[in-house]
N, C-alpha and C positions, 0 to 999 in steps of 0.2 A: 719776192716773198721775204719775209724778214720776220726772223723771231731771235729771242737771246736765252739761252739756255741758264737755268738759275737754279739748277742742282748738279749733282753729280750723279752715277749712273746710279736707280734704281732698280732692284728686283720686288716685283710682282708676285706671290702666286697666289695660284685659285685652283678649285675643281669644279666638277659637276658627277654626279652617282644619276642612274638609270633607276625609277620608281620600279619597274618590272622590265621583263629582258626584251630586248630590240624597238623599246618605244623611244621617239625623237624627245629629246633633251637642251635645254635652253638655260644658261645661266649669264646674268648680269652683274659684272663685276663693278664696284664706283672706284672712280680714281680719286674722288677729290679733291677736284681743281678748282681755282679759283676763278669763276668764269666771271667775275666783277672786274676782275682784272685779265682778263684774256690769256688767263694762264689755257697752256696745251701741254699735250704729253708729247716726246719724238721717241720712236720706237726706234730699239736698236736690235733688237731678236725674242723669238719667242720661240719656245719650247713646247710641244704639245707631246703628254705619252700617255695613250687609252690603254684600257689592260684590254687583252690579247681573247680575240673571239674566241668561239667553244670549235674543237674539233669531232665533226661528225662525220662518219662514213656516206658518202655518198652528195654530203650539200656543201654546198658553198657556203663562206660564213666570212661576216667582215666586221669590225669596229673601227669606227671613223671619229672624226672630229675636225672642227672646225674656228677658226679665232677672226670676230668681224669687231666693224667700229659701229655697227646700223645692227637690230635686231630681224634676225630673221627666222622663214618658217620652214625653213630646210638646210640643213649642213650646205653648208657654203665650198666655193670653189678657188680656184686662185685668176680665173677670167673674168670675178667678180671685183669690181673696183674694193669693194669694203670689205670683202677677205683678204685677211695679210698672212695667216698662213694655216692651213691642213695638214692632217696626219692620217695614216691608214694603217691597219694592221685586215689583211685579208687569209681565209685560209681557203685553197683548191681540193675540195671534195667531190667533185661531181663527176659520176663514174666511178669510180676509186671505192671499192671494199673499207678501204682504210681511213684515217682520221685527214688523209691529204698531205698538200706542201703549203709554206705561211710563206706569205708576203708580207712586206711591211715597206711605207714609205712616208718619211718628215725629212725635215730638215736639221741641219745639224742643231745640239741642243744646248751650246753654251758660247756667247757670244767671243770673238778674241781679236787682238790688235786694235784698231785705229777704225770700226765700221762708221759706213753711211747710215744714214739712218733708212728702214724701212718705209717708215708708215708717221702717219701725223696727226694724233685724237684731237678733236677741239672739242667734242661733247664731255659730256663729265663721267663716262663711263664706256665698257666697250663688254661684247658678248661672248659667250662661248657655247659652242652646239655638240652634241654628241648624238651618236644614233647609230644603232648595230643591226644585223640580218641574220637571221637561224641559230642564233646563240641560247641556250639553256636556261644560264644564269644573268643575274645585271651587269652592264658593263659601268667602268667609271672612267673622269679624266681627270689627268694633275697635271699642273702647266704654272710654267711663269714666265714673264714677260720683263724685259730689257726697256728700262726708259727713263727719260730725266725729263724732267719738267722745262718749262718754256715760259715766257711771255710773247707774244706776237702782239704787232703795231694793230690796230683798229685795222685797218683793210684787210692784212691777212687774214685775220680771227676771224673777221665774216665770211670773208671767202671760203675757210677753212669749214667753217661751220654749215653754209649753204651747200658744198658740198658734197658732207657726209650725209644731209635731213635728201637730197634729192638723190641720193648714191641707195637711200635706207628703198 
């Protein structure tokens, strides 16, 4: 594989807002790239932070989210090739009189030292999913993404691009 990096690191961001509360959410962010010239993006970290489910006596309550290179029709997982990273924020009501205990799980949220790279966009854009469970109000996401642009030799770029279209 062979690509040459032709910026320095970039930050991203994006969100996505919930039309009404606990319906599945899909946003498309464009990078773009110069796909005339086989430009790619290389991913060096991303950040996902969903604001924090509704606490209810008695239910479980989650907001989630998800970061892919292929659009999908459900928040994505990390067993998925084209998810690069998820977040959760859960709260344990069930049983419990009370509003519960929160869980939360991402990843760290600001890149540091010397990393490898994650992930490797060759399309001109990548996605992001959100979708919550027994929450009241709408949930929303804010996130940014770690990356510097690329050019890759003609085989890569196809490979790169073949891919993500049979990964989608």
């Amino acid at each position: 594989m062979s690509y040459k990096e032709t910026s320095e690191l970039i930050a991203v961001s994006f969100g996505a807002n919930q039309p009404a509360p606990n319906v599945f959410v899909q946003e498309e962010i464009a990078l773009q790239l110069d796909v005339l010239n086989n430009e790619i993006a290389v991913i060096f970290a991303i950040d996902l932070d969903v604001t924090p489910p509704d606490a209810q006596a008695g239910l479980d309550s989650f907001t989630a989210a998800s970061f892919s290179t292929t659009s999908l029709t459900a928040l994505g997982n990390l067993s998925q090739t084209n998810t690069l990273a998820v977040a959760r924020d859960d709260i344990r009501a069930s049983g419990f009189v009370d509003g519960g205990v929160a869980f939360s799980r991402k990843a760290d949220s600001t890149p540091t030292g010397d990393l490898p790279n994650i992930g490797l966009i060759a399309t001109n854009n990548f996605f992001v999913q959100l979708q919550g469970s027994n929450n009241i109000v709408t949930k929303g996401l804010t996130g940014r993404v770690w990356l510097k642009r690329a050019r890759a030799d003609s085989s890569t770029y196809a490979a790169l691009v073949q891919s993500e279209v049979l990964s989608a």
